[in-house]
N, C-alpha and C positions, 0 to 999 in steps of 0.2 A: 432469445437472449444469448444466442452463441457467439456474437463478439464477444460476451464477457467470461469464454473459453479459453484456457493457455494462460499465457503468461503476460500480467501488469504489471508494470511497474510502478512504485509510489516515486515521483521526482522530489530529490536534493533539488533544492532552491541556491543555485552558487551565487556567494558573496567576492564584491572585490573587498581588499585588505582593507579599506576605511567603512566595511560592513554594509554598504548599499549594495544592492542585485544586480549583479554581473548577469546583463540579458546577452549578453554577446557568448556565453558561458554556457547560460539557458539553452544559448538555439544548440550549442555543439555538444549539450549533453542528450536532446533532443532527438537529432539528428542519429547522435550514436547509440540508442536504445532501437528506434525503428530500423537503424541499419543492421543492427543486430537481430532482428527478427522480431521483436516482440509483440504481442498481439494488440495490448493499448495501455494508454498513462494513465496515472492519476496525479491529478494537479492540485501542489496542497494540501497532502494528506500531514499525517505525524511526521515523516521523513521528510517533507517541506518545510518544519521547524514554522509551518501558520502560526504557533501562538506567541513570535517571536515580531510578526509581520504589520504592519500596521492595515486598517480596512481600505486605502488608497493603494498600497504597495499589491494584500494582496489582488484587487482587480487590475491593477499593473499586470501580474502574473500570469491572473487568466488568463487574461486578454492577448499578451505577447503568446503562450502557452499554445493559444486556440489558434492562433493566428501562424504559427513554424509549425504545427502539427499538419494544420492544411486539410484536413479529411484525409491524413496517408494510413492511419489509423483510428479505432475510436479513443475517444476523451473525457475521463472522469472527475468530475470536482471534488476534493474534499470540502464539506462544509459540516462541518459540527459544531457544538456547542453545548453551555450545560443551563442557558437561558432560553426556555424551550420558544417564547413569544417573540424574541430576537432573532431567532433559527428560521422560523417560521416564514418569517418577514426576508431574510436576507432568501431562506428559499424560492420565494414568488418571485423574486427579484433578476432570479438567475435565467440566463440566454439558455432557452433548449435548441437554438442555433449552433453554439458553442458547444457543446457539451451531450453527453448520449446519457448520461447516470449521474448520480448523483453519490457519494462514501460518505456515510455520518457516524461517526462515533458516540458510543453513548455515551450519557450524561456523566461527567466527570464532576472532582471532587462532592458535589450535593451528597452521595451518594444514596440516589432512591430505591426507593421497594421496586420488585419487577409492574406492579403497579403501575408505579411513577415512572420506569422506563417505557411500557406499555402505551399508555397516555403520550408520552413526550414521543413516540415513535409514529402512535396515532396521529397526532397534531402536524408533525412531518409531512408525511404521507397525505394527508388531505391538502396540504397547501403548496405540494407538488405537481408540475407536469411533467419532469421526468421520470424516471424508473430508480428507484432506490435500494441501495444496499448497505444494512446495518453492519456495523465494526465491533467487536466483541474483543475488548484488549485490556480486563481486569489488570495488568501487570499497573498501566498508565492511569484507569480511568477511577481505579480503586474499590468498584461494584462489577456484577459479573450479567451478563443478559443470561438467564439462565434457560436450558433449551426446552423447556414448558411456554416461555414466553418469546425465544424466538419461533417456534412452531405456532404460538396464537396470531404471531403477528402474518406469518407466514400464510397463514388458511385466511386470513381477514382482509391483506388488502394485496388486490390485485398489483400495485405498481412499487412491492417492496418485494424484489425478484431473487432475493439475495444473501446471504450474509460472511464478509469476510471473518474469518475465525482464528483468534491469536490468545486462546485462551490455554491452549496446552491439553486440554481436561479430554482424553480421548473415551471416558465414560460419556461425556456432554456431546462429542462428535454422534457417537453410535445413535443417541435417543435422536438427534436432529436426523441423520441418516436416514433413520427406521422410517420414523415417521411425517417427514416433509413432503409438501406437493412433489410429484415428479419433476416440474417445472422450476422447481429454486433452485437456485445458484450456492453451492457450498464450496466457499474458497478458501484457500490455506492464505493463515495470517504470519505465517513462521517459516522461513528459509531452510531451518535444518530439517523440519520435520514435512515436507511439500512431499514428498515422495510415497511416503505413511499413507499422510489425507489420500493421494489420489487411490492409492491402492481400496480405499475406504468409497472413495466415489466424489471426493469431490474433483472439481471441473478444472483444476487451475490452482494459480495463485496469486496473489499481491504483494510483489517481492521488494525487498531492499537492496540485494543484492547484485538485483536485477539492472540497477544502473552499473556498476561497474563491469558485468560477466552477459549481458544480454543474451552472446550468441549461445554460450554455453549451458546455459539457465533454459533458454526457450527452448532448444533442443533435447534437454533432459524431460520438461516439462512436457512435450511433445512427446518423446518416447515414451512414456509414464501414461499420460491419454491414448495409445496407442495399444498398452496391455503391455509392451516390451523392459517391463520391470528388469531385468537382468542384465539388460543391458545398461540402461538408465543409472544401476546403482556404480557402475565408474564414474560417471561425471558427479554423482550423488556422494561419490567416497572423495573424491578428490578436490570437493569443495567444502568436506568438512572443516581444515584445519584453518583454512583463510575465511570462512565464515566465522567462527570460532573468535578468533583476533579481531576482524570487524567488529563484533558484537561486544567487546569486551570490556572498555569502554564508555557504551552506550550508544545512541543512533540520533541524529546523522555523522557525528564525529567519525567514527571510523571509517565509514562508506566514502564521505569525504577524504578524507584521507588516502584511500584506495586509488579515488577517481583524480586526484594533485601525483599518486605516483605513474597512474595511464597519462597523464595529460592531458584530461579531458576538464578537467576546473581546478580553483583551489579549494582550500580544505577550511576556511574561512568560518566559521560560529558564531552565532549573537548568545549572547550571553540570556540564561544562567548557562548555559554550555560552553565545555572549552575543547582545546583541541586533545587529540589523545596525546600519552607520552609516548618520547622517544622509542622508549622499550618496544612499546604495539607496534609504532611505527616501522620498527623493522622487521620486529616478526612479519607483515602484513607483505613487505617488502619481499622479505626470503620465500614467500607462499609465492608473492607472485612472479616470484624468478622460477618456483617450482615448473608453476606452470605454462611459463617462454612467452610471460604476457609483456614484461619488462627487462 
């Protein structure tokens, strides 16, 4: 699983101004991550604002997604959900033509026992053909995978290779570290802190950031998988401050944002989301005059 080495990006899903998908948008944010170096997508994660998308719009998505991507890179679906027999189903469903993995988030609002996460990850996983990798993002989901139960899940089924981690908890990192197969995939779920994790050992990331800054993102990221920590921590310092302001906010508004001041989409939001204020907006602006991108 060493394509899911280096740097992912989660794709912003851009909107035109009367809130339908700007695929013409799509392709040129597309185009501008791979051109940027990045190792591969994720289609429809949280930073695709999925739970905003209708079930037509998002196999719209996929589909155009799988199709500009072209095999230039590998291709990851977000599919989650917190109705684990609807998951299941929409998972049997999915093109392993299209697609290399599979990104599921765990069960949200329900909030189950690692039990009931356990179960709902098992039910996954069995009614998968592709290779999957859990999402750990108590911030959003409001339960935590806790790493007793991502290590069970991890020894038990061979086609769950993975888990991206955005839970902050670097007591939680250490125990999955310790003791996880040699072969799973430990990715960072958090832009400020990608540099830490690798130091730690994980493989990568799954970045937000990552659409706006690709070259400069995969490059550090790159550095960082290389051991060249000291070097890495300039691009790592100098993206503190406009990550910072991106995030500020919340997500995808301010990345949006970012990519309306590149000219790479607009900055468009379906509601309950709005766009950020002016204030972010310039701070986001002066970072990126810092750094001679605008």
């Amino acid at each position: 699983m060493n394509k899911f080495h280096g740097t992912g990006v989660a794709l912003v899903t851009p909107f035109n101004t009367d809130g339908s998908v700007a695929f013409n948008k799509l392709q040129k944010l597309i185009d501008h991550t791979i051109n940027g170096g990045v190792d591969y997508l994720v289609s429809l994660g949280t930073t695709g604002e999925t739970a905003t998308l209708s079930i037509i719009e998002r196999t719209e998505v996929w589909n155009f997604t799988s199709e500009a991507v072209a095999g230039r890179i590998p291709l990851v679906a977000g599919v989650g959900g917190n109705n684990t027999s609807e998951l299941t189903q929409q998972v049997k469903n999915m093109n392993g033509n299209q697609f290399d993995a599979i990104l599921s988030v765990s069960p949200y609002y329900n909030k189950p026992t690692q039990e009931g996460i356990y179960q709902h990850y098992k039910a996954v996983s069995e009614a998968s053909d592709l290779p999957l990798i859990l999402y750990n993002v108590p911030g959003r989901t409001g339960s935590n995978i806790a790493s007793e139960t991502t290590l069970r899940l991890a020894h038990d089924f061979k086609n769950i290779i993975g888990i991206k981690e955005a839970s902050g908890d670097f007591d939680q990192f250490n125990k999955i570290m310790k003791d996880k197969p040699a072969d799973f995939l430990f990715i960072s779920g958090d832009d400020p802190i990608a540099l830490q994790m690798i130091s730690m050992g994980a493989v990568g990331i799954i970045s937000v950031i990552g659409n706006a800054f690709p070259s400069i993102l995969s490059k550090m990221i790159q550095m960082c998988l290389d051991g060249n920590f000291s070097e890495a921590r300039f691009s790592h310092y100098s993206l503190i401050e406009v990550t910072r302001h991106i995030f500020a906010e919340g997500n995808p508004a301010g990345v949006k944002a970012t990519l309306k001041l590149l000219g790479i989409c607009g900055d468009t939001v379906r509601l309950p989301l709005v766009n950020i204020t002016e204030e972010t907006f310039e701070s986001i602006a002066q970072e990126l005059n810092k750094l001679n991108l605008i």
